[in-house]
DOVEX-774230 format. One record per atom (N, C-alpha, C): x, y, z; residue in one letter; chain. Coordinates in steps of 0.05 Angstrom, whole numbers, plus 5000, padded with zeros to 4 digits. Layout:
<xx=X; yy=Y; zz=Z; nugu=A; segu=A>
...
END
This chain:
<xx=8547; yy=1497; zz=1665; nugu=X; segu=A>
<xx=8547; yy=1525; zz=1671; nugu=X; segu=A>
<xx=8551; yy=1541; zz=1645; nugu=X; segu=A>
<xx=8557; yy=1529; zz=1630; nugu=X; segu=A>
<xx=8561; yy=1535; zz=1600; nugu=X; segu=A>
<xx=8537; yy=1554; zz=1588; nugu=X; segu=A>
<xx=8512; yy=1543; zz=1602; nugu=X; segu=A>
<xx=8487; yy=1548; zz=1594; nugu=X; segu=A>
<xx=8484; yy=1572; zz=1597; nugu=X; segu=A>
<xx=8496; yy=1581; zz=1632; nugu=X; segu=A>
<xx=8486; yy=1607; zz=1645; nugu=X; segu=A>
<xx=8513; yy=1631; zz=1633; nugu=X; segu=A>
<xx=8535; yy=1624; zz=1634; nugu=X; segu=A>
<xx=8549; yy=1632; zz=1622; nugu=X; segu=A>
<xx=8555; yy=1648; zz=1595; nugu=X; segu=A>
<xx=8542; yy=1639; zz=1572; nugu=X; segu=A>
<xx=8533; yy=1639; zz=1544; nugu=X; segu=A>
<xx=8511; yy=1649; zz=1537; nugu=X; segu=A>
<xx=8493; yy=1650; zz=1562; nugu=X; segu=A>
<xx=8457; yy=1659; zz=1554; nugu=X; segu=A>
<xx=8454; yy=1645; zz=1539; nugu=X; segu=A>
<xx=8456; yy=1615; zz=1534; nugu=X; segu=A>
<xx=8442; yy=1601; zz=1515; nugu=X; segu=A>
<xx=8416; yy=1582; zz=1529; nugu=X; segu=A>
<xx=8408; yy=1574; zz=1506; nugu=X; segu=A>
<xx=8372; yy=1566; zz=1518; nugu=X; segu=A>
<xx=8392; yy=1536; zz=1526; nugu=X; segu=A>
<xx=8366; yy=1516; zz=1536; nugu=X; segu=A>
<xx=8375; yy=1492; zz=1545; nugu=X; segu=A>
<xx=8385; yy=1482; zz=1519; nugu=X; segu=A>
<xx=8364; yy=1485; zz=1495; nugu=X; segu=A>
<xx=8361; yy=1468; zz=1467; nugu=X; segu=A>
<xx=8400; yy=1475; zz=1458; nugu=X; segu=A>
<xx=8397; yy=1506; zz=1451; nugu=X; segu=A>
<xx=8420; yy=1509; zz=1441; nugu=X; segu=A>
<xx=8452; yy=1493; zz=1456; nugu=X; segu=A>
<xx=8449; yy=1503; zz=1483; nugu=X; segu=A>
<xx=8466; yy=1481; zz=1506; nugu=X; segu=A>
<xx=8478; yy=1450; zz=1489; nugu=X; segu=A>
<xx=8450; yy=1446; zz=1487; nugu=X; segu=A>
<xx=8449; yy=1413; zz=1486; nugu=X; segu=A>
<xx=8461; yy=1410; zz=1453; nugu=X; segu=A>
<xx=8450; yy=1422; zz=1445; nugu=X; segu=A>
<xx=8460; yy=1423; zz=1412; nugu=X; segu=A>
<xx=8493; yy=1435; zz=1411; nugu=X; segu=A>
<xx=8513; yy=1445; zz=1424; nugu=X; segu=A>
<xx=8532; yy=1456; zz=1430; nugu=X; segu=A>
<xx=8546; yy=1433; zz=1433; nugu=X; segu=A>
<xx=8539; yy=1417; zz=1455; nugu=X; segu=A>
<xx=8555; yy=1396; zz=1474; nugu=X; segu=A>
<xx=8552; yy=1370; zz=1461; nugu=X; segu=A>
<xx=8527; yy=1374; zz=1445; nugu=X; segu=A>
<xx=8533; yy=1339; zz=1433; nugu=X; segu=A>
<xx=8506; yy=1316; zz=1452; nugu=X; segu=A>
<xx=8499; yy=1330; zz=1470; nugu=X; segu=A>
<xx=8479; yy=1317; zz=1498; nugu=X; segu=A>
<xx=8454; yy=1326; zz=1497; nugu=X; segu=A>
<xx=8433; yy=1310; zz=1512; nugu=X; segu=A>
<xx=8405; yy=1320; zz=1508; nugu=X; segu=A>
<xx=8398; yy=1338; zz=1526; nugu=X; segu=A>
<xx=8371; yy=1348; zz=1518; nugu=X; segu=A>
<xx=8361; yy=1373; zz=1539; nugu=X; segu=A>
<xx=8367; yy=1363; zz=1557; nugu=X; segu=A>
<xx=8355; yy=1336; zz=1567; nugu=X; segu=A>
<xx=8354; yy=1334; zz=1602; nugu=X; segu=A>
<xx=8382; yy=1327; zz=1614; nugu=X; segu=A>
<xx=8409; yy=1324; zz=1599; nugu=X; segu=A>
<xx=8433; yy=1324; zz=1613; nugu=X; segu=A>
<xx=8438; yy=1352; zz=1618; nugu=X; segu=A>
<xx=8433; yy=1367; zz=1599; nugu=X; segu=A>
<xx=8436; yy=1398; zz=1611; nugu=X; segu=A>
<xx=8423; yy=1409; zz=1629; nugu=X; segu=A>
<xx=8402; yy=1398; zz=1640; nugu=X; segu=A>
<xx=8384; yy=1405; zz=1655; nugu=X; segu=A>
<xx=8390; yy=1393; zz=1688; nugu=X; segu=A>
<xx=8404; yy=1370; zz=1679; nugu=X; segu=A>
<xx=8417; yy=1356; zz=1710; nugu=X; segu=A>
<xx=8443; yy=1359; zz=1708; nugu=X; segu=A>
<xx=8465; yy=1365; zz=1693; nugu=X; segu=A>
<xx=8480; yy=1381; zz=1697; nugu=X; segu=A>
<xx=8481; yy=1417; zz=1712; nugu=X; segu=A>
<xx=8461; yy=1430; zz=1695; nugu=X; segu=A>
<xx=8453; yy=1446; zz=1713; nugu=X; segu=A>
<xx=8446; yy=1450; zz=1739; nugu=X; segu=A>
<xx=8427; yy=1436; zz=1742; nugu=X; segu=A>
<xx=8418; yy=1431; zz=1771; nugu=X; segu=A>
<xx=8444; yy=1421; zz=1788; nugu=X; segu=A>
<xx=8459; yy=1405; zz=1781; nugu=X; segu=A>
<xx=8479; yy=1399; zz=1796; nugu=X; segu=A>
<xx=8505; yy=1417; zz=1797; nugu=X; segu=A>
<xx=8511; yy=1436; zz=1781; nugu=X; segu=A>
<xx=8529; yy=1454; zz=1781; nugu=X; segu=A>
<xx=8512; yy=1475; zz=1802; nugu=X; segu=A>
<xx=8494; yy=1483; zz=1798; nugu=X; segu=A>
<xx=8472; yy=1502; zz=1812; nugu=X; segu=A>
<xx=8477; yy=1498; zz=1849; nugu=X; segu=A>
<xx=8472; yy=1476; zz=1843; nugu=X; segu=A>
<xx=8472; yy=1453; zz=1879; nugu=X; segu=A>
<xx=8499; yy=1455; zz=1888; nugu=X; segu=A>
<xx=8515; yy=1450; zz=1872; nugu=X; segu=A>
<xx=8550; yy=1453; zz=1878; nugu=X; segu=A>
<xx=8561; yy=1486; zz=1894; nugu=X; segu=A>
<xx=8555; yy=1499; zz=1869; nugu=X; segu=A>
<xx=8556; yy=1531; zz=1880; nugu=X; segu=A>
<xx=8531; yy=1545; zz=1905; nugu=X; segu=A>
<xx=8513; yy=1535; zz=1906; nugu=X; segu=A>
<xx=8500; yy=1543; zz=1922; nugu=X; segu=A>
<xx=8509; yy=1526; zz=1952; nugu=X; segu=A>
<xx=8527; yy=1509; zz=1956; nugu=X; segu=A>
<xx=8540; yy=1500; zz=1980; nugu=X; segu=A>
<xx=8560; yy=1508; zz=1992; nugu=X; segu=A>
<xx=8575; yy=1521; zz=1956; nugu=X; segu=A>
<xx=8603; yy=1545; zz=1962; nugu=X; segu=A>
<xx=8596; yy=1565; zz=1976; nugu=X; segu=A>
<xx=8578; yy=1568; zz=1965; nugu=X; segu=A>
<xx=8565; yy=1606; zz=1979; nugu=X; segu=A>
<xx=8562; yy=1594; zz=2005; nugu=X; segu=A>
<xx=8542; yy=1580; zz=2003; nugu=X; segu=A>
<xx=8529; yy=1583; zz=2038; nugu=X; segu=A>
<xx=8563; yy=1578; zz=2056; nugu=X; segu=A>
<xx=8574; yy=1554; zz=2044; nugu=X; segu=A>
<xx=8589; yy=1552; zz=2073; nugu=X; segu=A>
<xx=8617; yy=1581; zz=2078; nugu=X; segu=A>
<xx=8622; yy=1596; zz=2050; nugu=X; segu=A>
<xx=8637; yy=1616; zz=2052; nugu=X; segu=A>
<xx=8619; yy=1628; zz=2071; nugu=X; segu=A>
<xx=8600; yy=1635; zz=2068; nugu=X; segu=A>
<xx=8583; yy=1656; zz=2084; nugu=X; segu=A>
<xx=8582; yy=1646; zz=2112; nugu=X; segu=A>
<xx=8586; yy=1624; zz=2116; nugu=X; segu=A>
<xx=8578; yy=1614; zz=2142; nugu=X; segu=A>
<xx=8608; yy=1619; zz=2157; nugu=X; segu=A>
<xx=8628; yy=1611; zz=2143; nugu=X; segu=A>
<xx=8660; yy=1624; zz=2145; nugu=X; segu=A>
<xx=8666; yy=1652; zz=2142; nugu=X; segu=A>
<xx=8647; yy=1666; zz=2134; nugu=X; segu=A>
<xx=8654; yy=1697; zz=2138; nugu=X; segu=A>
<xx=8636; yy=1714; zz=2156; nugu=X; segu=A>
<xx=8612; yy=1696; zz=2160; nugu=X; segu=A>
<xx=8598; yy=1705; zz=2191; nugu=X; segu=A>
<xx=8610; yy=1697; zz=2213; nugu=X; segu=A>
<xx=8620; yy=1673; zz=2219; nugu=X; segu=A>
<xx=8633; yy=1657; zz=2241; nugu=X; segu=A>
<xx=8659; yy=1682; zz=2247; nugu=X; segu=A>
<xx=8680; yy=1687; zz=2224; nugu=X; segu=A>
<xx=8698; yy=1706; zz=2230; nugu=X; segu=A>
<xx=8689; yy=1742; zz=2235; nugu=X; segu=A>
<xx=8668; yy=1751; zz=2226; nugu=X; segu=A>
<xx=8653; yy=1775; zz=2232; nugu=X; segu=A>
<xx=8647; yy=1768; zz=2274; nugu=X; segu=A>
<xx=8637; yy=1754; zz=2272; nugu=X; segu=A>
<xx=8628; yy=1749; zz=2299; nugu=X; segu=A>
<xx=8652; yy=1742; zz=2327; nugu=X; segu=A>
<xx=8675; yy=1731; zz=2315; nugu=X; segu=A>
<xx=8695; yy=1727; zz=2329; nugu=X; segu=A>
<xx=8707; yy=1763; zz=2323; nugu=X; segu=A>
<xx=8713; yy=1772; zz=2308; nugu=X; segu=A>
<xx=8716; yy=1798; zz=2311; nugu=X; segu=A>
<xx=8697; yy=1819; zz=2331; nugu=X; segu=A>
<xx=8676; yy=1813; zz=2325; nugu=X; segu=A>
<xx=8655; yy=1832; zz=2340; nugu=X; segu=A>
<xx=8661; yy=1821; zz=2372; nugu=X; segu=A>
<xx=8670; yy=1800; zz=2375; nugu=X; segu=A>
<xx=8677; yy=1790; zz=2407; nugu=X; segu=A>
<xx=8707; yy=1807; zz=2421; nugu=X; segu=A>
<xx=8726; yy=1801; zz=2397; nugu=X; segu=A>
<xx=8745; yy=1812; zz=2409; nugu=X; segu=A>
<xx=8743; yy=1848; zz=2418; nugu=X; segu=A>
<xx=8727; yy=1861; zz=2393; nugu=X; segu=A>
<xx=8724; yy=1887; zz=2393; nugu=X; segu=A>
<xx=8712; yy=1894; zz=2423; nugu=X; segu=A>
<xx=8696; yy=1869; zz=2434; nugu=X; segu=A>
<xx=8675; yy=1878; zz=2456; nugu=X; segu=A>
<xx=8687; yy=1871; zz=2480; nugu=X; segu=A>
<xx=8714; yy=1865; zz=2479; nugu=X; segu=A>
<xx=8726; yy=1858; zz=2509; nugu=X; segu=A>
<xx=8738; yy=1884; zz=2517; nugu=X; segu=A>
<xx=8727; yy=1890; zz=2545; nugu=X; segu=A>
<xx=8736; yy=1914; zz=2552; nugu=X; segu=A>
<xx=8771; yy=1922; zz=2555; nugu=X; segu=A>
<xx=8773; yy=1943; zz=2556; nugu=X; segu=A>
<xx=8805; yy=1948; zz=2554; nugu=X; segu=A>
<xx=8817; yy=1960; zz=2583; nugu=X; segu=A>
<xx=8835; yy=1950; zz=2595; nugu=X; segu=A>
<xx=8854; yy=1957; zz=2616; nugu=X; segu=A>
<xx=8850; yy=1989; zz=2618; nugu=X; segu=A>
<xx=8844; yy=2003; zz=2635; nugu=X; segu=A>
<xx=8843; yy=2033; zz=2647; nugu=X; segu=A>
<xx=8865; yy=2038; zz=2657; nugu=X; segu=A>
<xx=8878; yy=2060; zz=2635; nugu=X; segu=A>
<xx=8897; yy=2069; zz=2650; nugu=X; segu=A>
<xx=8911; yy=2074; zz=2679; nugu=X; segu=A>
<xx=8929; yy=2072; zz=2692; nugu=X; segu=A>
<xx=8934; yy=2084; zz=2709; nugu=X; segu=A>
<xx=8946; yy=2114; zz=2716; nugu=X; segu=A>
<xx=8938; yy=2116; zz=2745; nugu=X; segu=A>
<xx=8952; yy=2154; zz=2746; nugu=X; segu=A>
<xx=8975; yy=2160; zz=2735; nugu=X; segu=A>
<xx=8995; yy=2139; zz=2735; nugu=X; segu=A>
<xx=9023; yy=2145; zz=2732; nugu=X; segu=A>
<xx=9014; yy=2153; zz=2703; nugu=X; segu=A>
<xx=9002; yy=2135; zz=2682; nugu=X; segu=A>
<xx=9008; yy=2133; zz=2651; nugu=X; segu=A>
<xx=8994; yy=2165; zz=2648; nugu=X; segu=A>
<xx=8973; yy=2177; zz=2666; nugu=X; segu=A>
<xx=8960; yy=2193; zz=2656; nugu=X; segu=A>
<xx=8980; yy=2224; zz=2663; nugu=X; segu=A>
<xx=8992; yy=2224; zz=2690; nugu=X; segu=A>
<xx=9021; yy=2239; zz=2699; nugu=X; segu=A>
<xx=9043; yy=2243; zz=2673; nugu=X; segu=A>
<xx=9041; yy=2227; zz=2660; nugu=X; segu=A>
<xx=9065; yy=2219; zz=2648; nugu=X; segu=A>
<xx=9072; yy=2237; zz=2624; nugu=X; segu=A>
<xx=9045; yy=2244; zz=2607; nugu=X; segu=A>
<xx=9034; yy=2257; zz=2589; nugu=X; segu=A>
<xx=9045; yy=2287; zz=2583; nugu=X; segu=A>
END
């Protein structure tokens, strides 16, 4: 992540770390793969709870009675 981080090219990366292009390149890809599983399943955990909200909001609510509205 160093790569994306830094704006450095792959070459410079690899020249940084001591490792060749293509470890930076499957390191990337695999840091890439890693975070893109974070996202989705946060998102899939913050739709799931959007939607349990939108349920509760949609249960209708108890109607007053005369007395509560007398009362006033």
């Amino acid at each position: 992540m160093l790569r994306y981080y830094t704006d450095l090219s792959e070459q410079a990366t690899a020249d940084v770390l001591g490792i060749s292009v293509g470890a930076v390149k499957s390191a990337g890809s695999r840091g890439l793969a890693t975070l893109r599983a974070a996202l989705t399943a946060s998102h899939a955990a913050d739709a799931a709870d959007a939607d349990e909200d939108a349920a509760a909001q949609a249960q209708p609510t108890p109607e007053r009675t005369g007395r509560e509205r007398s009362a006033r």
